[in-house]
C-alpha positions in Angstrom: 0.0 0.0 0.0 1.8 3.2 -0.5 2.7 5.2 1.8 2.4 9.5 2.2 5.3 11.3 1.9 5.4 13.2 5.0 8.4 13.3 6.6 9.2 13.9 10.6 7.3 17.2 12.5 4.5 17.0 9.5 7.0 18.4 6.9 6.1 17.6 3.2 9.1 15.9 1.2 6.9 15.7 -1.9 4.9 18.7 -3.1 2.8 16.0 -5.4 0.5 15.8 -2.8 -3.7 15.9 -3.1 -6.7 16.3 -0.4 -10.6 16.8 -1.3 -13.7 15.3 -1.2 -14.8 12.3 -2.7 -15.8 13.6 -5.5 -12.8 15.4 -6.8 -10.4 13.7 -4.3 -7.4 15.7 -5.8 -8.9 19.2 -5.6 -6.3 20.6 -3.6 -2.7 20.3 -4.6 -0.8 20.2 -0.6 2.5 22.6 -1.0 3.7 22.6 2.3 2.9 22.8 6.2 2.6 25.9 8.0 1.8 24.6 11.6 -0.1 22.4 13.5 -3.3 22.9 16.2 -4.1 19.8 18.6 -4.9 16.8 16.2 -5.2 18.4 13.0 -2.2 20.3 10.7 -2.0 23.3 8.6 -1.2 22.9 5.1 -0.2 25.9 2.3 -2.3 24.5 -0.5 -3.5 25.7 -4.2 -6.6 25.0 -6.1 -6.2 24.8 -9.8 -9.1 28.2 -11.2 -9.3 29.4 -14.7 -6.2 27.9 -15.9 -4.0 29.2 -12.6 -3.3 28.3 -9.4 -4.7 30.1 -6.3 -3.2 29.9 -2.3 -5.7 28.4 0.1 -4.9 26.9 3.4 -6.8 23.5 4.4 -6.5 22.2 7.7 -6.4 18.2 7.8 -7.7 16.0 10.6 -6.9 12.7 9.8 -9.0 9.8 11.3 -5.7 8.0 12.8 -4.9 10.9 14.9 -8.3 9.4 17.0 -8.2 6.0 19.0 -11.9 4.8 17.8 -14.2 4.9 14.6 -16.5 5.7 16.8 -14.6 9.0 18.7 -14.3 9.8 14.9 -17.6 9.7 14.0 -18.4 12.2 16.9 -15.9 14.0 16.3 -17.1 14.4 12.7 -20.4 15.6 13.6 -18.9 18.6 16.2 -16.2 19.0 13.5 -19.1 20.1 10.4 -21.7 21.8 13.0 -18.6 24.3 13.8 -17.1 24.4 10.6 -20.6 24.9 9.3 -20.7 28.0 11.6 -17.9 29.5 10.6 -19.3 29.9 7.4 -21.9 32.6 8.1 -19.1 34.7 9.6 -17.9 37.4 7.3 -16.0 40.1 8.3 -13.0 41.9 8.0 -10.3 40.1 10.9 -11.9 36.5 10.4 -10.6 34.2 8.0 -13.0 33.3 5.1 -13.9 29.3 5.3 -14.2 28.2 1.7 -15.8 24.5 1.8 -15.4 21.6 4.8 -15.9 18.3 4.1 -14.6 14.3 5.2 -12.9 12.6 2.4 -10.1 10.1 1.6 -6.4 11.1 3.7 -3.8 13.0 1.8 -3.2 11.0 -1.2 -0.6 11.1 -4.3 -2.9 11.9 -7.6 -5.0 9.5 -9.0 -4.4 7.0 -5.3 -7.0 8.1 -2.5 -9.0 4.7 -3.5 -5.9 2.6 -2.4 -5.7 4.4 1.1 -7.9 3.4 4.0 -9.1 5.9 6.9 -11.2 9.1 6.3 -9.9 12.8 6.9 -11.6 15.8 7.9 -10.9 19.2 5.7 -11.5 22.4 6.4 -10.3 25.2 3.7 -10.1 28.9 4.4 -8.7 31.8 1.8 -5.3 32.4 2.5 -4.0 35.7 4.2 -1.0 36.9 2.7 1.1 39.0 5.5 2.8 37.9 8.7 1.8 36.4 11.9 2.3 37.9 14.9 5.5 36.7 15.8 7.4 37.8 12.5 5.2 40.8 12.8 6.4 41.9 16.5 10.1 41.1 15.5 9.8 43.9 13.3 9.6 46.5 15.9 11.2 47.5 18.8 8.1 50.1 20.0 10.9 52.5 20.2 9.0 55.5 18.3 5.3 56.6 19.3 4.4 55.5 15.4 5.1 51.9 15.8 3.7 52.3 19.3 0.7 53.2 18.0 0.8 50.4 15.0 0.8 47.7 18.0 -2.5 49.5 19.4 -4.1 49.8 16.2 -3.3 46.0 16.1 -4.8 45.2 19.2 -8.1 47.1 18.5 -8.7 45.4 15.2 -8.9 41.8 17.3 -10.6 43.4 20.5 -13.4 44.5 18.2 -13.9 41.7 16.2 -13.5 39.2 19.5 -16.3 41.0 21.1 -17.9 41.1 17.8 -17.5 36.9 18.0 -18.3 36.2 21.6 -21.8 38.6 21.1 -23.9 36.5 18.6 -23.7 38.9 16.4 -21.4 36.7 14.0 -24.3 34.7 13.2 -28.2 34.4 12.5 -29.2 32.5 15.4 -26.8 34.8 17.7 -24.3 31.8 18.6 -21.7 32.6 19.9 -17.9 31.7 17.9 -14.9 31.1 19.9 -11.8 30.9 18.5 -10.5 28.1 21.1 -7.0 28.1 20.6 -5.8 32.3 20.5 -1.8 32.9 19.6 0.5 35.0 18.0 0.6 32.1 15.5 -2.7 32.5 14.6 -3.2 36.0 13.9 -1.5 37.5 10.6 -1.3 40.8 9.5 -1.0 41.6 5.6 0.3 44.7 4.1 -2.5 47.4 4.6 -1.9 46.5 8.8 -5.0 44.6 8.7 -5.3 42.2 11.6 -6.7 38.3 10.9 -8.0 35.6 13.2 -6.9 32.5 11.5 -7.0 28.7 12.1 -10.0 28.3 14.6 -9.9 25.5 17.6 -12.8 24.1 15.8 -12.8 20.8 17.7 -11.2 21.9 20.6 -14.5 24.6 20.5 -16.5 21.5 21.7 -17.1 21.5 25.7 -17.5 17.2 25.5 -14.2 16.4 23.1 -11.3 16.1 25.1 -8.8 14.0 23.8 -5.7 12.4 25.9 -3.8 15.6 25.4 -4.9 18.9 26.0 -3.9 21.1 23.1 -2.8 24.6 24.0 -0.2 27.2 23.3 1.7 27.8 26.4 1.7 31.0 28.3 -1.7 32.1 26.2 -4.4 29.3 27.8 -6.3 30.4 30.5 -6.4 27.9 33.8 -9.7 26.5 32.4 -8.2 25.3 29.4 -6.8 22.8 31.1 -9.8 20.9 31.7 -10.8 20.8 28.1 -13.0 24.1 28.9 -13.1 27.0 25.9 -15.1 29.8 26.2 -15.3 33.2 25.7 -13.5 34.3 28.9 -10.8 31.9 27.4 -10.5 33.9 24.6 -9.9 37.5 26.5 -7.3 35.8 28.5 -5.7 34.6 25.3 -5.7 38.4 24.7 -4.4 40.1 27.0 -1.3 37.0 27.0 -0.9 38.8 23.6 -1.6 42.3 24.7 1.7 41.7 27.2 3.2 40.2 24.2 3.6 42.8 21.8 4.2 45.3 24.7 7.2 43.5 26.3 8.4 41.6 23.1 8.8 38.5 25.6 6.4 35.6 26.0 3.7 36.1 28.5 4.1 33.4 31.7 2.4 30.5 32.1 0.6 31.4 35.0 -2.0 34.0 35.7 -0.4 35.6 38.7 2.5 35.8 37.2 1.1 37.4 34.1 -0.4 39.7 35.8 2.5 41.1 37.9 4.2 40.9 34.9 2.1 43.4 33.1 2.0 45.5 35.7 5.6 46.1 35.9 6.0 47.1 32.2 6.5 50.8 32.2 3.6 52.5 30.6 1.4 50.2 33.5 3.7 50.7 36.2 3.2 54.8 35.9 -0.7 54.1 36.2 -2.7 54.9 39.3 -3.6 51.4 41.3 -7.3 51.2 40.0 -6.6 51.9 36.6 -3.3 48.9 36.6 -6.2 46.5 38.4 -8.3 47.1 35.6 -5.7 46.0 33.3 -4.5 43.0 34.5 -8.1 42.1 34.9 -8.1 40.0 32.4 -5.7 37.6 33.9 -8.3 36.9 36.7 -7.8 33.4 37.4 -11.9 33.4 37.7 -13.2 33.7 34.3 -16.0 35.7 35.7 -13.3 38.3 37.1 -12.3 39.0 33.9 -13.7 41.8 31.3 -16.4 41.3 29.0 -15.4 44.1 26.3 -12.0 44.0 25.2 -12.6 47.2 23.5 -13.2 48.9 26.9 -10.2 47.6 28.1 -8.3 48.7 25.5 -8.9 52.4 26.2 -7.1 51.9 29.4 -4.5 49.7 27.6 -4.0 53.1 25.2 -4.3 55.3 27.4 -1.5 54.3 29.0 0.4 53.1 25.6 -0.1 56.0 23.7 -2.6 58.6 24.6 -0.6 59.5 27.7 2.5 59.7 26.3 1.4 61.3 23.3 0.0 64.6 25.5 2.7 64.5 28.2 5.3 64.7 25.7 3.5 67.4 23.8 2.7 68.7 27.0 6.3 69.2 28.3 7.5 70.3 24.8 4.9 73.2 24.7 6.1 74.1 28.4 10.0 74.1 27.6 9.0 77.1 24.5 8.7 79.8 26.1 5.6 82.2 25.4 6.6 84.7 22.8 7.4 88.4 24.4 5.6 91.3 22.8 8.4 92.9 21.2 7.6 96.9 20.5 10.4 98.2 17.7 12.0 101.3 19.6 14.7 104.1 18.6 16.9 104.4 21.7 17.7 108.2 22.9 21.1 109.7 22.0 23.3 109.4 24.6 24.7 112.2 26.5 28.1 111.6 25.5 29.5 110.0 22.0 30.0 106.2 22.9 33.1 104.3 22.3 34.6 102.7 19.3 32.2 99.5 18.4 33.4 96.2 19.4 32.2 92.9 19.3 29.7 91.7 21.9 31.3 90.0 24.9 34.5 92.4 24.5 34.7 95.1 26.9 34.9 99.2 25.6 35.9 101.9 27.3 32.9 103.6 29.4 33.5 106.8 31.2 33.6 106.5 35.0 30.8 105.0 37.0 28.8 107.6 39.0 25.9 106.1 41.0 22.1 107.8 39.6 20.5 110.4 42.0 18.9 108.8 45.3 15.0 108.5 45.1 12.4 111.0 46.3 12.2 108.2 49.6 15.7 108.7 49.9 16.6 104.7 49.0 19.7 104.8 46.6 19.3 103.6 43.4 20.1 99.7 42.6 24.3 99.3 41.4 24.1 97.6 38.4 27.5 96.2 37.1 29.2 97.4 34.1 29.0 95.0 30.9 29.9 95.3 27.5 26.7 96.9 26.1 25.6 100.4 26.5 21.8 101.0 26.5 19.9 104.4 26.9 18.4 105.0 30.5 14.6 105.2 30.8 14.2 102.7 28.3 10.5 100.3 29.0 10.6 97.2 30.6 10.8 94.2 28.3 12.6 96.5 25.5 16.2 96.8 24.3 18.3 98.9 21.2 17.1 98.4 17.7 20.7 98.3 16.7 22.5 94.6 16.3 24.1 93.6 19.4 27.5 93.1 18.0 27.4 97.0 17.0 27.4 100.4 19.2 24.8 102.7 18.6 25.9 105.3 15.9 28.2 108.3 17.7 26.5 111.7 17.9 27.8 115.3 18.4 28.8 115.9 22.3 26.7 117.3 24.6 27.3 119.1 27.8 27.6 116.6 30.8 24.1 116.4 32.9 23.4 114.9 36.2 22.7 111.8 35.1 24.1 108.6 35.3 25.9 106.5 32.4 24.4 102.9 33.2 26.7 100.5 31.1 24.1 97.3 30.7 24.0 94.9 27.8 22.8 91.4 28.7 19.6 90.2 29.0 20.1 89.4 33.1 19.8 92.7 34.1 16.3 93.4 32.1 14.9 93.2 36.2 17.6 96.2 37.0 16.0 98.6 34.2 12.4 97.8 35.8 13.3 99.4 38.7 15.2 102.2 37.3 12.2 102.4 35.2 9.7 102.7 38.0 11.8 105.0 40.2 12.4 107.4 36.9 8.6 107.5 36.5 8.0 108.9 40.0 10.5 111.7 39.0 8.6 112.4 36.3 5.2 112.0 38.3 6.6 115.0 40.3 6.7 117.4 37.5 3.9 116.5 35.0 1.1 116.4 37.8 -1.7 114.5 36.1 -0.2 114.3 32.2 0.1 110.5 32.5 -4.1 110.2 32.5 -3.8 110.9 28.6 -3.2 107.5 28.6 0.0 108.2 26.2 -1.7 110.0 23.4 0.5 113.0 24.7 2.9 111.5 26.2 6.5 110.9 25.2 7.5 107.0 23.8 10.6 104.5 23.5 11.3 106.5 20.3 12.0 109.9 21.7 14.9 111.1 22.7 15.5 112.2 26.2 16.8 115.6 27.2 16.4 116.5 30.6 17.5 119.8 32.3 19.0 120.5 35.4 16.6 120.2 37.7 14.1 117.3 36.6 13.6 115.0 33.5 10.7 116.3 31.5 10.0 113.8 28.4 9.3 115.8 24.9 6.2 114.5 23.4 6.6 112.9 20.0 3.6 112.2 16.8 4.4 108.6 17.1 3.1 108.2 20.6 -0.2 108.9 19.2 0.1 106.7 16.8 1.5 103.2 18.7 -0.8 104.5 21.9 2.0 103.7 24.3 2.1 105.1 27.5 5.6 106.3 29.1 4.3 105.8 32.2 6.0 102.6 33.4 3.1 101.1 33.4 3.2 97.2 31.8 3.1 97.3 27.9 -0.4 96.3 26.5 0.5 93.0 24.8 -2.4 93.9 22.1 -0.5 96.6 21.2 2.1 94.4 19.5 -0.2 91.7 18.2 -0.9 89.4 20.4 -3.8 88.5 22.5 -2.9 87.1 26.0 -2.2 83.4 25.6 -2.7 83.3 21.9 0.6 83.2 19.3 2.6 86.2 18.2 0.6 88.1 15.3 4.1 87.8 12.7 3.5 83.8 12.7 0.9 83.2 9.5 -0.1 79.7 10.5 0.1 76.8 13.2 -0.6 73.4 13.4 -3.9 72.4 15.2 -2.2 69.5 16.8 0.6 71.4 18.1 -1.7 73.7 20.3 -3.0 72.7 23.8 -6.8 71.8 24.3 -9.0 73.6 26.5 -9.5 70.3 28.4 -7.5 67.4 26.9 -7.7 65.0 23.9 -10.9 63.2 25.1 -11.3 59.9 23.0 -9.3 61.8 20.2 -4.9 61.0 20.3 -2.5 62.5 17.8 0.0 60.9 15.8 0.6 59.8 12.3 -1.9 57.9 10.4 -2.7 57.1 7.1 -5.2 58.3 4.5 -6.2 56.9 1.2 -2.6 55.5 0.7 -1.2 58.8 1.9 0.7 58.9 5.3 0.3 62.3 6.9 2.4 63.1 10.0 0.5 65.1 12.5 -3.2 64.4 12.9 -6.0 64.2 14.9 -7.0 60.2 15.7 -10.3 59.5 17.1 -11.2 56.1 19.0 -14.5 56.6 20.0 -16.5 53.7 21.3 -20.2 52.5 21.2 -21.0 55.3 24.3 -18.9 57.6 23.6 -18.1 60.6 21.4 -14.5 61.8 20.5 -14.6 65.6 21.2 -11.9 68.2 21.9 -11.7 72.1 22.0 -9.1 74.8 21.5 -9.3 78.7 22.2 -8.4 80.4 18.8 -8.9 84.1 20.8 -10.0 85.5 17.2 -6.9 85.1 15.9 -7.9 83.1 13.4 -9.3 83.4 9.8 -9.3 79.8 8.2 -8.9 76.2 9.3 -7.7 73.6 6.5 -7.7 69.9 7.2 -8.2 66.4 5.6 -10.0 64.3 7.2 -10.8 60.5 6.0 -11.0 57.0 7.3 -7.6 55.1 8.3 -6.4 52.6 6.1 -6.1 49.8 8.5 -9.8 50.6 9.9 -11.4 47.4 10.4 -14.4 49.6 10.1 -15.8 52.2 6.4 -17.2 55.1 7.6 -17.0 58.0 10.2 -18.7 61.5 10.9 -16.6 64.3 11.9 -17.7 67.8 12.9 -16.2 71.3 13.1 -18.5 73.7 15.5 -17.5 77.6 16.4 -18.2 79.1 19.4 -21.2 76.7 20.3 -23.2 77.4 16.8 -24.2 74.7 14.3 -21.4 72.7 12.7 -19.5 75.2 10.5 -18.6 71.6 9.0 -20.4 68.0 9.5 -19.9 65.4 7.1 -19.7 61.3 6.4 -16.7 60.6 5.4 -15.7 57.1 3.7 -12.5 54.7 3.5 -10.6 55.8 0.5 -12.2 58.9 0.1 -10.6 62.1 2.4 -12.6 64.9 2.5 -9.9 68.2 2.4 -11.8 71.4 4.1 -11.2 75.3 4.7 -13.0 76.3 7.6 -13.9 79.8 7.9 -13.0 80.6 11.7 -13.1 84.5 11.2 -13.4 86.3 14.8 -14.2 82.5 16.3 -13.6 82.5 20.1 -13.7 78.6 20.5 -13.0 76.0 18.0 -14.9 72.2 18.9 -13.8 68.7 16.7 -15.8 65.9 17.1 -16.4 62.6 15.8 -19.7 61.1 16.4 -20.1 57.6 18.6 -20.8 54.4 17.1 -19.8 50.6 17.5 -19.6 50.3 13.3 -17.6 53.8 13.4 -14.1 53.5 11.4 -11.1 54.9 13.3 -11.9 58.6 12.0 -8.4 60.9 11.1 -8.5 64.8 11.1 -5.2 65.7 9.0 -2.7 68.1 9.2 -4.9 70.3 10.6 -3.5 74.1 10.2 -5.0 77.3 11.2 -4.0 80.2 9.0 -4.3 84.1 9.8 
C-alpha cells in the first residue's frame, strides 16, 4: 500500500500531494505545512481556477490521529456543525472558510482509492502578510508610530473578539470562539489589517477532550486545562498577547504571574492602582473576574500606551517654548556723550567713570548695576532693548554738555529686572513734575522712540507724533500685549499659520490621540486620531482668541480601519457645525473652515460601535 510522503514534524518531502472530497479527491494540490493545532495540521495548498493556481490553506484531521471509529464519528459531527458556523461569519479580521468536508487522507494523484481511513478538511482563503510573531520582531516600540501600530493591532482583534463572543457573527446569535488564540494565529498583511486564523474548531466543543490537551503555552487560561473553551478563554488569550507585543517577551504560564508581569511594564507601572487592576483584569484566574469588552479595556490599555505619552510629551514640549514676548520696535535716545569705538559683543569698551544715579524722592539709593559690554539708553521700558544689532554700538553723535545723570553700562539680558526698577523709580521723578499728564493714557505723552533731554533740575520727556500713533504710555506702566499683536495666551501676530495639533486643548484629547496615520494610501504626519467607542463621542476644543481666519484639514478613514465610515464635525463658538460630514474609506474629504473672529474651536467625531477609526489631517489654522 503506499505510503504518504510526509516526513518527521508534518513536513512535506513531496509537493505531489492531493486532499478533497470524494468527489474530486485531488482538488487541492498540498505545498507545504505551516503549523499544526491539537490533532489536525496546517497545510499551504492551491486550487487549480481558470487555468491558474490560487493559495488556500486547508487544515487536515486525519481519522488516525483518534483511537476509535467511533470517537471519529463524533468528532465528525462537532467538526461540520462548527465548521458549518464559521461559514456565516464574514468580516474583516476573520478568516473566510471556503468549503469543509470528510474525504479520503492525503493521497498522491489518482491513489486516495488505495488508502484506508477518512480525513476531515476544512479550507479557508489564504492571508497573505505575517503572523504575529514575525510581525512583533519587526519593531522594537521605540517611536510613538510603531507604538501606535501595535494598538491599532490590538483594536482590530478586540473588536472583532467581542464582535464573536456577542452573537452577532451569526443568524441565530451563537456565539464563535476561536478556542486556541496565539500570536501564530493571527497574521497581519500589508495594509496592517489584523486576521483571526486557524479556529480550535474541535477543541471549540465543551465534550471532546482527547488524551492531550492542546494549548499554546503562556496564552491558555487555567480552564483550558480541563478541556474548557469559552469566551472568557479567549480575553485571557488576549491580553497573553496584549503583554506580548508590549514586552516583546512571551507572556508566563501562569496568571499571577502574568499579571505582575504586566503591571511592571512601564507604561502600566506609571498608572494609578485602579486603573493597573483594571488592566490586568483580564488575567483573573476566575473567568467571571475578567472583562467582557476588550474594546473597553483597550482604552485603558492606550491610554497608558499612547494617549498619555502622546499629550505629556507634547505637554512638556509646549512648556519648555517659552511664550513669545511682545516685542515693541524702539529708537533708543542719543546718549549724553559719543560712545566708544564698536566692538564685538562679549568684548569690553571703554565707558566713562561710573557715578551712581540720584537717590529716590524716599531717599533709598538707586540699585548698582555692574558694568557690561553693552551700552543701552536709561529710561528705556521694561521688556525692550536697542534696535541696533548687538555686535554694533549705537551710531556716535555730536557731544553734549555733561548732565546729572548717570551713564548705566548694561548689555545682557540678566539685568532686564535692574532697568524695571530704574524704570519705575524714573517715572515717580517724572510724576513729580507732570502732575496729572500720564491720565492721557500716552496720546500725549513721550514713547521708546524719543529722545531724552532732561535739564537741570528734573527730567521732562518731549512729546513725539508717534506716541499717538502706537498709543504707548511712558508711564511705566506694563506694555499692553495687544499693542504688538498678540492677544494674552494666543501666538505672536508675525506667525501666518500653526498646526492644530501642536496647540493645547482647552481640556485634553478626550477619546481623540494624535500621531501619524494614514489616508487613502497617503501617510500624513500630524493628525487628529479618534477612537470613539459605542457610548462615547470623541470631542476636543481649542481657544483660537480670534486670531484666526481659516482652518484647512483632511480628514478621512484610516487605512487599516477594520471599520468604512466616520462623521466628523467642526462647530464655532457653540453654533451649528460650521462643517459635519460622512466621510468614507478611500475617500478624504480636504476642508477650509472659515474661523473668522471665532472665540472657541470644537472637533468631534460622532459615537458608534460600526464607526471606522476617523483621522483629522494636518490640521493648520492660518491668519
Amino acid at each position: 500500500m503506499p505510503t504518504q510522503s510526509i516526513g518527521a514534524g508534518g513536513k512535506l518531502t513531496s509537493q505531489n500531494l492531493h486532499i478533497g472530497p470524494d468527489a474530486a479527491a485531488d482538488r487541492y494540490r498540498l505545498l507545504r505545512s505551516i503549523g499544526r493545532g491539537g490533532e489536525a495540521v496546517l497545510y499551504l495548498a492551491e486550487i487549480e481556477l481558470a487555468g491558474g493556481g490560487e493559495p488556500v490553506v486547508v487544515k487536515v484531521l486525519d481519522s488516525k490521529t483518534t483511537m476509535t471509529p467511533d470517537e471519529f464519528d463524533r468528532i465528525s459531527r462537532k467538526w461540520n456543525e462548527q465548521a458549518e458556523l464559521l461559514r456565516f461569519v464574514h468580516r474583516p479580521g476573520v478568516v473566510g472558510v471556503r468549503e469543509h468536508f470528510e474525504g479520503p487522507p492525503i493521497h498522491r494523484p489518482g491513489e486516495s482509492g488505495t488508502l484506508t481511513g477518512r480525513a476531515l478538511v476544512l479550507v479557508m482563503n489564504h492571508v497573505d502578510g505575517l503572523d504575529l510573531r514575525d510581525w512583533r520582531a519587526e519593531r522594537n516600540l521605540a517611536t510613538p508610530a510603531e507604538r501606535r501600530e501595535v494598538m491599532r493591532t490590538l483594536e482590530q482583534l478586540a473588536d472583532v473578539l467581542d464582535w464573536l463572543h456577542s452573537g452577532k457573527a451569526t443568524p441565530s446569535g451563537r456565539q464563535v470562539i476561536h478556542g486556541d488564540l496565539s500570536p501564530g494565529n493571527v497574521m497581519v498583511d500589508g495594509h496592517g489589517q489584523a486576521t483571526l486564523v486557524d479556529f480550535g474548531l474541535s477543541k471549540l466543543t465543551a465534550d471532546h477532550q482527547t488524551a492531550e490537551v492542546w494549548f499554546t503555552p503562556g496564552y491558555a487560561a487555567p480552564e483550558v486545562f480541563d478541556g474548557k473553551r469559552t469566551p472568557a478563554a479567549d480575553r485571557y488569550a488576549f491580553g497573553a498577547i496584549a503583554y506580548f507585543l508590549l514586552s516583546g517577551e512571551s507572556p508566563p504560564n501562569s496568571p499571577e504571574q502574568l499579571a505582575r508581569a504586566m503591571a511592571a511594564l512601564p507604561q502600566i507601572a506609571v498608572l494609578d492602582a485602579e486603573r493597573r487592576e483594571r488592566i490586568t483584569a483580564v488575567y483573573a484566574g476566575d473567568p467571571s473576574q475578567r472583562p467582557v469588552s476588550l474594546a473597553g479595556w483597550m482604552k485603558d490599555v492606550r491610554h497608558a500606551v499612547v494617549s498619555t505619552t502622546s499629550s505629556t510629551s507634547q505637554r512638556a514640549v509646549q512648556d519648555a517654548v517659552p511664550a513669545p514676548v511682545p516685542v515693541k520696535p524702539v529708537v533708543p535716545p542719543q546718549p549724553a556723550s559719543p560712545p566708544p569705538t564698536a566692538a564685538p559683543v562679549h568684548t569690553p569698551v571703554q565707558t566713562p567713570p561710573y557715578s551712581p544715579p540720584p537717590p529716590a524722592p524716599d531717599g533709598r539709593p538707586l540699585p548698582q548695576p555692574q558694568p557690561q559690554p553693552q551700552t543701552l539708553p536709561e529710561h528705556v521700558p521694561a521688556g525692550y532693548g536697542p534696535t541696533y544689532p548687538l555686535h554694533e554700538s549705537p551710531p556716535p553723535v555730536p557731544a553734549a554738555p555733561r548732565r546729572r545723570r548717570a551713564a548705566i553700562v548694561l548689555g545682557s539680558v540678566a539685568t532686564v529686572l535692574v532697568i524695571a526698577a530704574l524704570v519705575v523709580l524714573g517715572v515717580r521723578l517724572l510724576a513729580k513734575d507732570k502732575g496729572d499728564d500720564r491720565a492721557s493714557g500716552g496720546k500725549g505723552g513721550s514713547s521708546a522712540s524719543d529722545a531724552v533731554t532732561p535739564d537741570e533740575e528734573s527730567p521732562t520727556p518731549t512729546p513725539s507724533p508717534s506716541a499717538s500713533a502706537s498709543g504707548s504710555d511712558d508711564s511705566g506702566a506694563t506694555p499692553d500685549p495687544t499693542a504688538s499683536g498678540t492677544r494674552p495666551g494666543g501666538i505672536a501676530a508675525d506667525i501666518k499659520a500653526a498646526d492644530l495639533t501642536q496647540l493645547t486643548p482647552i481640556a485634553g484629547l478626550g477619546n481623540f490621540s494624535v500621531g501619524a496615520a494614514k489616508i487613502n494610501t497617503r501617510q500624513y504626519g500630524a493628525a487628529f486620531i479618534a477612537n470613539p467607542d459605542c457610548n462615547d463621542e470623541a470631542i476636543t476644543e481649542f481657544d483660537l482668541n480670534r486670531e484666526w481666519k481659516h482652518l484647512e484639514f483632511t480628514a478621512g478613514i484610516d487605512d487599516g480601519s477594520t471599520h468604512e465610515k466616520g462623521r466628523v464635525s467642526i462647530s464655532l463658538d457653540g453654533k451649528p457645525a460650521a462643517f459635519s460630514e460622512l466621510v468614507e474609506l478611500g475617500k478624504p474629504a480636504t476642508k477650509s473652515v472659515d474661523v473668522t473672529d471665532a472665540l472657541r474651536l470644537r472637533v468631534k467625531v460622532d459615537m458608534g460601535c460600526d464607526n471606522g477609526t476617523v483621522v483629522i489631517a494636518a490640521p493648520q489654522l492660518t491668519r
